[in-house]
C-alpha positions in Angstrom: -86.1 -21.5 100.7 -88.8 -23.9 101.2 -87.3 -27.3 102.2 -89.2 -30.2 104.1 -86.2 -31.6 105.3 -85.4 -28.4 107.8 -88.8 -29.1 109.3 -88.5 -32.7 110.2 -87.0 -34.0 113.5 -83.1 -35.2 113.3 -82.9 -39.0 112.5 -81.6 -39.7 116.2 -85.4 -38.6 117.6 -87.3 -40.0 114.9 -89.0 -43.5 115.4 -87.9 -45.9 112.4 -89.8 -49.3 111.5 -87.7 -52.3 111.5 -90.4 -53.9 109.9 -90.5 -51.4 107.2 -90.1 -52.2 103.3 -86.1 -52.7 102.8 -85.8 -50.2 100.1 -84.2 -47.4 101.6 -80.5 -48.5 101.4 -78.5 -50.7 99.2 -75.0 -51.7 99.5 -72.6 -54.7 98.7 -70.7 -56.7 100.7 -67.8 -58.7 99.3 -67.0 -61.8 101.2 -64.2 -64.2 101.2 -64.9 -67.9 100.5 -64.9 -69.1 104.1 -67.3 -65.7 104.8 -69.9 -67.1 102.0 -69.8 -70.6 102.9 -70.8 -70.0 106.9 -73.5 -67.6 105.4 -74.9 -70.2 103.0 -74.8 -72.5 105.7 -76.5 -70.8 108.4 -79.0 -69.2 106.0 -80.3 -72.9 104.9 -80.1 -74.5 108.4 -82.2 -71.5 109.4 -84.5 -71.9 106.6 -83.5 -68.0 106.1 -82.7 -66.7 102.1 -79.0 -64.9 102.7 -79.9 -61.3 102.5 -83.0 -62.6 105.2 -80.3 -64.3 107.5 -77.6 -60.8 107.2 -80.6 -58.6 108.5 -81.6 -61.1 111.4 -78.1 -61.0 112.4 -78.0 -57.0 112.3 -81.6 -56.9 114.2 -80.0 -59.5 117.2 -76.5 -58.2 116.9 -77.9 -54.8 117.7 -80.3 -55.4 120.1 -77.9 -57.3 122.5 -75.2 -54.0 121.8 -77.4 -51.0 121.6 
């Protein structure tokens, strides 16, 4: 059986890019009103589109837990 996945590392050692092209996962969030309006908000005051603005605040959130 001749599968390339068995030779690569696990995902824990490999180095990922988190300047890499976002097209790896996609998923939907549903948000309340209050939820969407704060996002709207910060997004524009940040000069940030919304999805641009939710991955900022993964990349900070993350670097100040992991």
């Amino acid at each position: 059986m001749d599968n390339k996945f068995l030779t690569q590392a696990p995902r824990q050692q490999q180095r990922l890019n988190p300047d890499a092209v976002p097209n790896y996962k996609i998923f939907s969030l549903r948000l309340n009103e209050w939820e969407y309006e704060r996002l709207s908000t910060a997004a524009s005051e940040t000069g940030r589109t919304k999805q641009s603005f939710v991955r900022w605040a993964i990349r900070k959130q993350a670097e100040q837990e992991l």
